[in-house]
N, C-alpha and C positions, 0 to 999 in steps of 0.2 A: 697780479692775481693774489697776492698778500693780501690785502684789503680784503678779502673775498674769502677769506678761511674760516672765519667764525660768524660767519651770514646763515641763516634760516637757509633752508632749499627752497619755499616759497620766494626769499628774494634772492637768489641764484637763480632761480626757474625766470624771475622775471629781469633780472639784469639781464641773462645771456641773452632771451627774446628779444629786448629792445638793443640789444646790442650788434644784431641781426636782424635789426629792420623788421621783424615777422608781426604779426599781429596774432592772437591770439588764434584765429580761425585757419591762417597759415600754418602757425605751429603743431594744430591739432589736424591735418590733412598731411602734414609733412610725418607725424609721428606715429601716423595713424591710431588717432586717440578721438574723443569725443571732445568740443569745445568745454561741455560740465565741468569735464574732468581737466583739463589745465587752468580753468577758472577756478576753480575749488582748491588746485594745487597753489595757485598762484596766490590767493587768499588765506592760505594757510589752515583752511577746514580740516583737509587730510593732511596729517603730519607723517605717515609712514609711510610712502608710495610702496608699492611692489618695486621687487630686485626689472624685473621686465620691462616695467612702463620707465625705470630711470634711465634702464639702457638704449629703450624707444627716442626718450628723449634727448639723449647724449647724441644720439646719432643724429637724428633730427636735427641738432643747434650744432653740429660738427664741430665739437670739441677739441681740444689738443689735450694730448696724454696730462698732461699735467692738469688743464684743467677738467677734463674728465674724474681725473681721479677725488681732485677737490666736490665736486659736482655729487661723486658716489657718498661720498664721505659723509656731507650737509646731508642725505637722505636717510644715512643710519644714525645720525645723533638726535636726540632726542631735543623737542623745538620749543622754543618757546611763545608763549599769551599771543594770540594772533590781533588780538586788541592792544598790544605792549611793543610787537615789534613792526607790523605791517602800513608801513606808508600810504599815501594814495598812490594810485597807478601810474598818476603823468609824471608824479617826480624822480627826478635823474638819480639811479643806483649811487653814483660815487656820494653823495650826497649823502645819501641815507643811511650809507655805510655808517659815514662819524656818528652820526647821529643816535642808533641805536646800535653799534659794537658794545659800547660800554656796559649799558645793559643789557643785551644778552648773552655776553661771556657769564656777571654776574650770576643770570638765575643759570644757566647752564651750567655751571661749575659746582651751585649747589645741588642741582641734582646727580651731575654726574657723582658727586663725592658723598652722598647719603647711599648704606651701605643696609641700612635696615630702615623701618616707620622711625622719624622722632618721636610723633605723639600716638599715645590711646588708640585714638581715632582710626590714625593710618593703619595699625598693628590691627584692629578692626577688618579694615576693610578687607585687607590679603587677607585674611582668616576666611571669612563670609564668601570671598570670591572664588576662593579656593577652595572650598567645601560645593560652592556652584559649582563650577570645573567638574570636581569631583564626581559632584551626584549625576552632572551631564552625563558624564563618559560612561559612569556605571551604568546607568539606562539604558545607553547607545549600546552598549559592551552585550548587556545583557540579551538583546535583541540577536545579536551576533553568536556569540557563544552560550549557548542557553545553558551550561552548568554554571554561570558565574553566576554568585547569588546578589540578586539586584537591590534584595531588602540591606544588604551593607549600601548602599548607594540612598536608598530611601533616609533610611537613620540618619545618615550625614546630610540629606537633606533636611530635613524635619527641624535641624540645631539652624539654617542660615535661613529660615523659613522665614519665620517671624521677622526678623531683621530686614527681610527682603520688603517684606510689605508695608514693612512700617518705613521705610525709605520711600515707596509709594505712597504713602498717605500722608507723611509729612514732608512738606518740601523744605526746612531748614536743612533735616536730617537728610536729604537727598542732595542738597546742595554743599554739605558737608562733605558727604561721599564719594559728590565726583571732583571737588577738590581734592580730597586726598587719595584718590586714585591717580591724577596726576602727581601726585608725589612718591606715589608707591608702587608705579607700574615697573621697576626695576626688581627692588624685592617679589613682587609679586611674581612675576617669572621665576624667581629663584623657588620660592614655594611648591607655584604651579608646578615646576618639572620634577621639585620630589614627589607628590601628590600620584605625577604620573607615571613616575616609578615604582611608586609601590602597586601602584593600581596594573602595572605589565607585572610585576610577581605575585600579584593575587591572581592574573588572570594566570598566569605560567601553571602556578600549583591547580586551580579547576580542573584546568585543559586536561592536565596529564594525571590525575588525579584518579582513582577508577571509582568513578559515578559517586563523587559524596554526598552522600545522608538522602542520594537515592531522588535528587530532586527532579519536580517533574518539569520537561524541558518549556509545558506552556501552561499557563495559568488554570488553562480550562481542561485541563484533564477528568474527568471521570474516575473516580477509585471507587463509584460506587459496582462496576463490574468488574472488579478486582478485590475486592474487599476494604485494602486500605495503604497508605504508603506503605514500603519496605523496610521495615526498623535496619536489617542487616545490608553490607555490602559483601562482595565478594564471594569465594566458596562455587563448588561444582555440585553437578547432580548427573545420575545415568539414568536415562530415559529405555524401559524397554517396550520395543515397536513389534506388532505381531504381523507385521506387512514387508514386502520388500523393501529396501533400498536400492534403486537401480542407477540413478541418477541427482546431481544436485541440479538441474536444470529446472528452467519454471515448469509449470502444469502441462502447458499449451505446444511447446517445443524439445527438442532432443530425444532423449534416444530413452523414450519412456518416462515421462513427468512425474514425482510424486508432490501429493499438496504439501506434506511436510516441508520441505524445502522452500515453497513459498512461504512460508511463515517464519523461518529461521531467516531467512538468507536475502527475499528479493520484496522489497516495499512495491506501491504503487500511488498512482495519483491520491486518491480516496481509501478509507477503510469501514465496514460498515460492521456495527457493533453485533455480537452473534442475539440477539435480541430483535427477530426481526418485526416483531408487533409495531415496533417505534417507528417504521415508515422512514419519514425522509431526515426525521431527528435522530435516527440509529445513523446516520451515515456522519464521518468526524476527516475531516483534512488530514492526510500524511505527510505525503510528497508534497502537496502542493500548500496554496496558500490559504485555500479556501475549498467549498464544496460547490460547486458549479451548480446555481437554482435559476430560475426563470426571475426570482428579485435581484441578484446579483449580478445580472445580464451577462452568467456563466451559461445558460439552457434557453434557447429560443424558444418564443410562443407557440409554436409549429412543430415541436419535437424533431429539429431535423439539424438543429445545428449546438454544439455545446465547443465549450471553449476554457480552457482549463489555464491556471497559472502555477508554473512549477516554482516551489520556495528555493529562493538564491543560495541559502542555508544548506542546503540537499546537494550532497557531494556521494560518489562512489569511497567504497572501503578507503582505497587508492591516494583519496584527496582529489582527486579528479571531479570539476563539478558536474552534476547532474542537468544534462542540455533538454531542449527541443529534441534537438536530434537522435539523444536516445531513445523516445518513445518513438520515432517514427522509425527506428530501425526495430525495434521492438514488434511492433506493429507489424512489419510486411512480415516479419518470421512469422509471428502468429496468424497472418492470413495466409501463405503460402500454401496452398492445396495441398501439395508435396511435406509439407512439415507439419500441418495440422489438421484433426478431422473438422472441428467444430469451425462453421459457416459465419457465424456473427462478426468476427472481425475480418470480412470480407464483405461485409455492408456497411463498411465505415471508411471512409477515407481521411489523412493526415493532413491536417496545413501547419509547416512552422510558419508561424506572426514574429517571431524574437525568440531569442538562445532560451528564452523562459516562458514562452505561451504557444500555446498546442489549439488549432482549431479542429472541432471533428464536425466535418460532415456527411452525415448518415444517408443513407440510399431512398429511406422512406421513414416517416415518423418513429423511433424511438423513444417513447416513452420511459422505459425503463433502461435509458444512456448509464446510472451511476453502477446499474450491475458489472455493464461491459467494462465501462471505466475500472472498475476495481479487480480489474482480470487483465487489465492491458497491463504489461510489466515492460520498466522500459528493459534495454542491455544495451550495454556496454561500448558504444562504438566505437572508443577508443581504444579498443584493446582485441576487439576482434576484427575489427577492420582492419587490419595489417597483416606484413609478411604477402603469403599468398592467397592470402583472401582479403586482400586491400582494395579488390571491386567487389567484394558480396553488396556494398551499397554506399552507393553518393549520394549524400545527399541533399548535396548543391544542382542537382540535376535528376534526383529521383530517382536512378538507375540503381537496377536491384537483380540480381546474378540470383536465383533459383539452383542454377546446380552446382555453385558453389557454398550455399548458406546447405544447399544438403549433405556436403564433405563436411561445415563449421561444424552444424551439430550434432557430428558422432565423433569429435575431437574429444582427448581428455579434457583439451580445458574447457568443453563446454558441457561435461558431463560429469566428471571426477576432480577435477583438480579448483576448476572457477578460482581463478586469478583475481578476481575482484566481487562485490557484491554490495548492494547498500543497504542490508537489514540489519539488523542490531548484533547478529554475531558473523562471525567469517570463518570460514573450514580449515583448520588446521592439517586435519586428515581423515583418508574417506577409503574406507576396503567396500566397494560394493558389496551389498545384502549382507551385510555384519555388524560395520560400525561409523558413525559419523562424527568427528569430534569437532566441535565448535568452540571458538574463543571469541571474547568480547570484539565487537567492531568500534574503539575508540574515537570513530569519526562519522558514527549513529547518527542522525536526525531524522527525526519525526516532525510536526506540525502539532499532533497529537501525543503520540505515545513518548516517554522520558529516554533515559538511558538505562539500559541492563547494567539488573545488579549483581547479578551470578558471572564469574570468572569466564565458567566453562561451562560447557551442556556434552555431556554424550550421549546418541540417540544406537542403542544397541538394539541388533534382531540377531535371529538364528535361521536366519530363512535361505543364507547357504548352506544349511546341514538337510536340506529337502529340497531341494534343485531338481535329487534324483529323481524323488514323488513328483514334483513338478510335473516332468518330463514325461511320467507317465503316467500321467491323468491322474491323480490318487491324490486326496484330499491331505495336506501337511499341516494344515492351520491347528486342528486342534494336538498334534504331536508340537507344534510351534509354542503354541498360548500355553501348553502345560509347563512346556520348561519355562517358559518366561516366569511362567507362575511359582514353579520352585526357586529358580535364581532371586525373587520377590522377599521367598522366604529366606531364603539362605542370606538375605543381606544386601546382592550387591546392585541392584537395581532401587531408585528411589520412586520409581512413579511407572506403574507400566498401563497405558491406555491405546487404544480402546480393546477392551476384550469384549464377548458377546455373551448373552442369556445361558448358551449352552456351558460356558466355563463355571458360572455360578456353584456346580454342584463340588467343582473344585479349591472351595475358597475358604472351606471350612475350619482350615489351622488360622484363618487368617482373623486379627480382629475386623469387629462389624464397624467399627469407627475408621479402619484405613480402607474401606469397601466403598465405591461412592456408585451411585447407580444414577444413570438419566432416560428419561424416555426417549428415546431418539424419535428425530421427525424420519428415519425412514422405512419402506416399505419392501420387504422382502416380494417377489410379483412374478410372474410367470407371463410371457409375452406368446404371442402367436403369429409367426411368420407368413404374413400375406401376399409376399415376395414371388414373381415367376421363377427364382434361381432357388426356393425354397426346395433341399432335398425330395421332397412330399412332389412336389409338380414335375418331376420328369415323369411319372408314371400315371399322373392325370392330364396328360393333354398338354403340360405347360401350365397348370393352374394349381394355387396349392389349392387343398382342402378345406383350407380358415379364411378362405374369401365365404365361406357360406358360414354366417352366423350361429344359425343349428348347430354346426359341429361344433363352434367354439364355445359352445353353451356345453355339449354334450358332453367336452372334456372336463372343463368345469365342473360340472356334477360329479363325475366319476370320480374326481377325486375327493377322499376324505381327508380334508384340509385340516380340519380342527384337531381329529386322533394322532394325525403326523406331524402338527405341532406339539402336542401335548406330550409326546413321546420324544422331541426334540427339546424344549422347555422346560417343559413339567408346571402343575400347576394351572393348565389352561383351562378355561370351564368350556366346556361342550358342549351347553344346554342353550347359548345364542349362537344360532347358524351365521353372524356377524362378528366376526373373531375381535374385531377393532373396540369394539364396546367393552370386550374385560377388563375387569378394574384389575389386573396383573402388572409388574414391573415391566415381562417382557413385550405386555402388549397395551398398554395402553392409549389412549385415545390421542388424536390429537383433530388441529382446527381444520388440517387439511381436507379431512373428510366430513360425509354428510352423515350425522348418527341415525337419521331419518329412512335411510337405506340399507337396506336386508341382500347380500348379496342370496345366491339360492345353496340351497340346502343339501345336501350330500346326497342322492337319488341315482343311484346304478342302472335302476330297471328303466328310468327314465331317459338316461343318457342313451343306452344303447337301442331304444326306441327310435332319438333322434337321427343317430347315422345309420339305420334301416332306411328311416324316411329320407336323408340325403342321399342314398343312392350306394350307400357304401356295406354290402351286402356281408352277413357270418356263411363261411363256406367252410367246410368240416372243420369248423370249432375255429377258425383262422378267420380273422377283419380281413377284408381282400376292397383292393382301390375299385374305382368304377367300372376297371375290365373284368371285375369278375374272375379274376387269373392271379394276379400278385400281391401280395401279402403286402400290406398297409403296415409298415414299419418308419417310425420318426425317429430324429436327432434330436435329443433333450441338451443343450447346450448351456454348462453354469458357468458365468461373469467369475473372474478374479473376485469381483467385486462383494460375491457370495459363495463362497466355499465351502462357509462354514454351516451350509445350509444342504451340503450335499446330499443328506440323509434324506432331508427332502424330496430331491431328486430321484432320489431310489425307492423310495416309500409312492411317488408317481409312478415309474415304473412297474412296480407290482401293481397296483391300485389299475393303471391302464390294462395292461396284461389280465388282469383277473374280471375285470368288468368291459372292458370294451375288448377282450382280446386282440388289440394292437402292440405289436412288439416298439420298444423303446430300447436307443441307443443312447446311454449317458456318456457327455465327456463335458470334463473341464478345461476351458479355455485358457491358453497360455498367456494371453493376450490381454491389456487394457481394452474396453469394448470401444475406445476410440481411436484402435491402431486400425492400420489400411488392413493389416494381417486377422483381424480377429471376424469372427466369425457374423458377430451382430453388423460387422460391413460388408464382407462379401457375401451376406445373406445366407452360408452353408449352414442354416440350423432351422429346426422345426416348432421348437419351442427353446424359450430363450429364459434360463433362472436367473433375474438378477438385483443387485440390492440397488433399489431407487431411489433420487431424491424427492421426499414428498414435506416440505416445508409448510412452516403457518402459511405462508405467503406463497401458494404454489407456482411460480411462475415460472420457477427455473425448470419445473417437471411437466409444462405443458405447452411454453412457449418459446423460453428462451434458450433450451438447452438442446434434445437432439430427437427429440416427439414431431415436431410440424414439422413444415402444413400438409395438410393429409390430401394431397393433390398428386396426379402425377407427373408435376414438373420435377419431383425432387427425389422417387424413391430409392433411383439406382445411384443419387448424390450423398449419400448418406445419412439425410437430414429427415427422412420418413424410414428407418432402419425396417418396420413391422409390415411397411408397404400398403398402409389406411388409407381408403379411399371414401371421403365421406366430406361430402361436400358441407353440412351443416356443422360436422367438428372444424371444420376451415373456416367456417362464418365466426365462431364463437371465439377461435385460436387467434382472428384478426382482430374483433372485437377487442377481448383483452388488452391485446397488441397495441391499441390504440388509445387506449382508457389510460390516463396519468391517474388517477386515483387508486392508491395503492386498496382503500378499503374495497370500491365497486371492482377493482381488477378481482382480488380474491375473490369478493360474486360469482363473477362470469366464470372463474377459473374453478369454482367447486361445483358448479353445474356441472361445467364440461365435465370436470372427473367421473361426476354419476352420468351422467350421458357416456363416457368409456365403459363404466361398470355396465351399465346395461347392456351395453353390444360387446361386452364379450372383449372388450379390444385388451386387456390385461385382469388378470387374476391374480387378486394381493394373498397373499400369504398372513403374514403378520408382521406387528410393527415390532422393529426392532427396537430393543435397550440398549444403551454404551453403558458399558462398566468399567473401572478405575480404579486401579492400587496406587493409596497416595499415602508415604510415611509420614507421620505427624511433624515430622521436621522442613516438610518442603510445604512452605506457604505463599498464598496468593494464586494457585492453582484452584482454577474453578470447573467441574465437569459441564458442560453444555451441551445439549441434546445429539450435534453433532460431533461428533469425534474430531474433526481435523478444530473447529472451532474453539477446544477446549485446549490448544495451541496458541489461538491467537493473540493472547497478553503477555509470551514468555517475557517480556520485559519487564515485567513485576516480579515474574517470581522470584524468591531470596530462600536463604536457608536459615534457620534460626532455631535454640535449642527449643522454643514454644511458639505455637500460629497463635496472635491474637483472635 
């Protein structure tokens, strides 16, 4: 075996063969290899086998230790000219041996002993090849860790550029090159692996780095709804909240949802820009890869099926990556009857396709799939599936425990504590209704949005120091918003939103440049309980009293709407019996309504006309129900949602009392209107005050949220709360339902509204303003018509001694 030490491995590979009888075809069946590929070895093409296929082979040709070892050896020495050393096939190995030892010790020796390029050339090429390497990895890198800035990878490209092409176009200079890459593939390794050293301590410093110079993690960011990059890094802000704090949980689950928390804390598949004119171009990839359309063969032609890809990138706070699995565990919480009001994610069902794609198939055409999508949130399976609630859900098998996910969430961890989270910040600490304190989520991905630049966020309320009001019915908000409003001034809050129209009168130490005002899209409204469990129907029969239109007109009229806002507001003009048309901050117009419509006009004498003529008789100076006997007294029931509108409330009160002499019972509801507890679900109320969502894009206020279908398959379900029975609002509510065009949907959807206004079926108030205390020092904060929306870029924001 002497003779055999300084042999090529192509002629090792082919000695030991014929030395063992084998034939090429045997050897590759014995080695389990492809015939290509021991021909190609045997020929000397591939000079560097893999460590696997040599030990394939050794075993194959059953080697002895010795010559195995020889055998490994020939495979890691570097070969030589396959045209210099390779014989023809029939000739006998020993033979060959003398024949071509001499020479290839020769060039072998001189490569093994070149320690750097001899010439230009080779010094060249490592240069050139190693700047490739380079600018690969940073591409690749940057794809991967989206703070590593890719433009160092580009620059180092742009220098081996030219070089590169012009080795393509001239073949002298090409054929020089891969000469001296044969001579330089030693050095060149030596290069390559500083190269990629430095290139693991550029990435080291990004990684851990807190968000430098603020870059955005994908090219196609938007700063035009943010204004502009973040000149600053670092730095806190205290946020004061004129709302509860009850919970970090999402919207849809635990133990009283606030939006706030979606927006600090839990991503989703999609995000859609608060801009909603922009249709299906306002919506931007988060979570996932992409935005699931009908071109992309993410949204079937049929609106029944959508199919989502989660970006591999998207990991839990944790380092844990973000699955399939999360969202379908996401998912059954959020349909769980038991854990949520709202119906829509109980017409969707989950398919995991792979650890990274989610099919959803819908019950019946979905049109409007990317709203839902952008409310589905996934959680955490790997972190509450455990311990004793390690069957809330498999979902290798689909099985899903209901009264164990109702113990998970009223856990602190799933309410107060949250152990993990994938949004841009993670809770450090949380005193329910006081304070929320967030710190950066160093392992943030977006699709869209970058990395936060702010350290820290505190989200402060005072809304434990009114618990007590709470509890008994008594309006706290504006004793809330006023301290807020002093702590504003005193300093120690940076940004307090949303306040309402009524604070306005309080903002007068404040400058008018830290005052930001937006019109809000919504609609302060009064509902009418059409419900048989409606207080009002035990004493008719079982019937309320607003199943007859008359009356619900009648109340209408009676109230003077305009003077009881204008007394609320100020500033209202009272000479358009159409409140929405005033050109005012606090009322201003928007797309959702028809300007073309006159609700009716404040008329006393006319109201109590109407409920003469329905049946509902004045008996010494007292409204009496249709017996003739008992006093016609209702529940006026105000939403959390509008508190601050209570005045309101009471200002009905009289107005009822004095013109329809009907007694009125106010109270404020303890309740979100989509707990099992609150009044707007188990129907205990007569008239319902609450603040609505009425968007450009009404959809969420007539279809998709908690209005339809005005049938009675659904009223005592929760999803017809007012108890509408009207078979043509069901035709138009379908209609919509069906229409993908966001423009014609709006259509249908503003008819319908004025088909509501005319029957009576809600009585808008006025549209509300969000207002916003922003210190000159907190930039990139934008107010947007809705309140929680004007949250949704906290990743931009930064601190800086000036806002550009």
């Amino acid at each position: 075996m002497a003779s055999t030490s300084s042999l090529t491995f192509a002629d090792l590979l082919r000695f030991h063969r014929t030395a063992a009888g084998l034939t090429q075809e045997e050897l590759a069946a014995r080695a389990r290899l492809s015939v290509d590929a021991i021909s190609t070895l045997e020929r000397g093409t591939r000079r560097t086998p893999r460590k696997d296929t040599v030990a394939l082979l050794a075993d194959a040709l059953d080697l002895s230790p010795e010559g195995r070892e020889v055998f490994v050896a020939a495979a890691r020495r570097p070969s030589i000219s396959a045209q210099a050393a390779t014989p023809s096939e029939d000739t006998q190995p020993a033979a060959r041996t003398s024949a071509t030892e001499t020479s290839a010790t020769h060039q072998l020796r001189g490569v093994l002993t070149a320690s750097w390029p001899a010439t230009p050339a080779t010094f060249a090429v490592v240069v050139v090849l190693s700047l490739a390497l380079l600018t690969i990895a940073g591409v690749l890198l940057s794809l991967v860790v989206s703070t590593f800035p890719w433009v160092v990878a580009l620059v180092a490209g742009a220098v081996m550029l030219p070089l590169l092409v012009a080795a393509i176009l001239v073949r002298p200079l090409r054929q020089e090159m891969l000469s001296q890459w044969c001579a330089a593939r030693k050095p060149f390794v030596a290069v390559a692996s500083v190269a990629l050293t430095l290139l693991a301590v550029l990435t080291t410093q990004f990684v851990t780095a807190p968000a430098p110079l603020a870059q955005s993690q994908r090219a196609v960011y938007d700063f035009s709804y943010t204004y502009h990059r973040p000149t600053h890094v670092g730095g806190s802000i205290t946020v004061g909240f004129p709302e509860q704090l009850e919970t970090l949980a999402t919207d849809w689950v635990g133990d009283g949802g606030q939006p706030f928390s979606n927006l600090f804390l839990w991503q989703t598949c999609v995000v859609q820009l608060p801009d909603q004119t922009l249709g299906l171009k306002g919506w931007k990839a988060d979570q996932c890869t992409e935005v699931p359309t009908v071109d992309n063969s993410g949204e079937s032609s049929d609106a029944k099926t959508t199919t989502f890809h989660i970006d591999p990138r998207a990991v839990w706070s944790d380092g844990a990556p973000l699955t399939a699995d999360d969202f379908l565990f996401g998912q059954r919480l959020s349909a769980d009857p038991n854990l949520n009001y709202f119906g829509y994610f109980r017409s969707m069902s989950l398919i995991k396709v792979d650890a990274h794609t989610v099919r959803i198939q819908w019950d019946k055409p979905t049109p409007d799939y990317l709203t839902t999508l952008s409310h589905l949130y996934p959680a955490p399976l790997h972190v509450y599936a455990t311990g004793k609630f390690a069957d809330v859900y498999n979902p290798a098998t689909g099985s899903y425990n209901s009264a164990l996910a109702q113990q998970l969430v009223k856990t602190p961890a799933f309410n107060t504590t949250i152990p993990v989270d994938n949004g841009p910040f993670t809770v450090q600490s949380f005193v329910p209704d006081h304070q929320v304190v967030l710190v950066r989520n160093p392992r943030f991905f977006s699709h869209y949005f970058h990395s936060p630049a702010l350290d820290k966020i505190t989200l402060f309320t005072v809304a434990q120091d009114f618990l007590p009001e709470f509890a008994a019915n008594l309006h706290p908000l504006p004793q809330l918003e006023t301290d807020l409003i002093d702590r504003y001034l005193q300093g120690t809050l940076d940004l307090v939103v949303p306040l309402e129209p009524i604070n306005l009168r309080q903002l007068g130490e404040i400058p008018k440049s830290q005052v930001q005002i937006a019109s809000a899209s919504d609609t302060v409204e009064i509902g009418f309980n059409q419900r048989t469990v409606a207080p009002n129907a035990h004493a008719n029969g079982d019937v309320s009293i607003f199943t007859d239109r008359s009356v619900r007109q009648a109340f209408v009229e009676a109230f003077d709407r305009c003077t009881a806002v204008r007394a609320l507001l100020g500033g209202v003009k009272c000479n358009d019996p159409n409140i929405f048309t005033d050109e005012s901050d606090a009322t201003a117009a928007v797309a959702a309504f028809d300007p073309s419509f006159r609700l009716p006009a404040y008329n006393p004498t006319d109201a109590a006309h109407l409920m003469e003529a329905a049946g509902y008789h004045l008996v010494d100076g007292v409204r009496r129900n249709r017996d003739g006997v008992t006093p016609l007294t209702l529940k006026l029931v105000v939403s959390p949602g509008a508190t601050s509108s209570v005045a309101l409330a009471q200002r009905m009160q009289q107005d009822y009392r004095r013109n329809l002499k009907v007694g009125v019972i106010v109270e404020v509801s303890q309740f979100a209107f989509w707990k099992s507890q609150s009044p707007f679900q188990t129907g205990a109320f007569d008239l319902f005050l609450d603040r609505s969502d009425n968007t450009v894009n009404p959809i969420l206020r007539l279809t998709h949220d908690d209005v339809g279908p005005f049938d009675n398959a659904t009223i005592e379900a929760g999803g017809n709360p007012f108890g509408i029975i009207d078979a043509q609002a069901t035709l138009r509510d379908q209609l919509a339902a069906q229409t993908i065009s966001d423009e014609q949907r709006a259509v249908i959807l503003l008819n319908l509204h004025r088909y509501f206004s005319q029957q009576y079926y809600f009585d808008p108030m006025y549209i509300s303003a969000i207002i916003a205390l922003k210190k000159p020092t907190l930039c990139n904060f934008k107010l947007w018509p809705d309140p929680w929306a004007s949250l949704w870029n906290i990743a931009d924001w930064y601190v800086a001694p000036s806002c550009p």
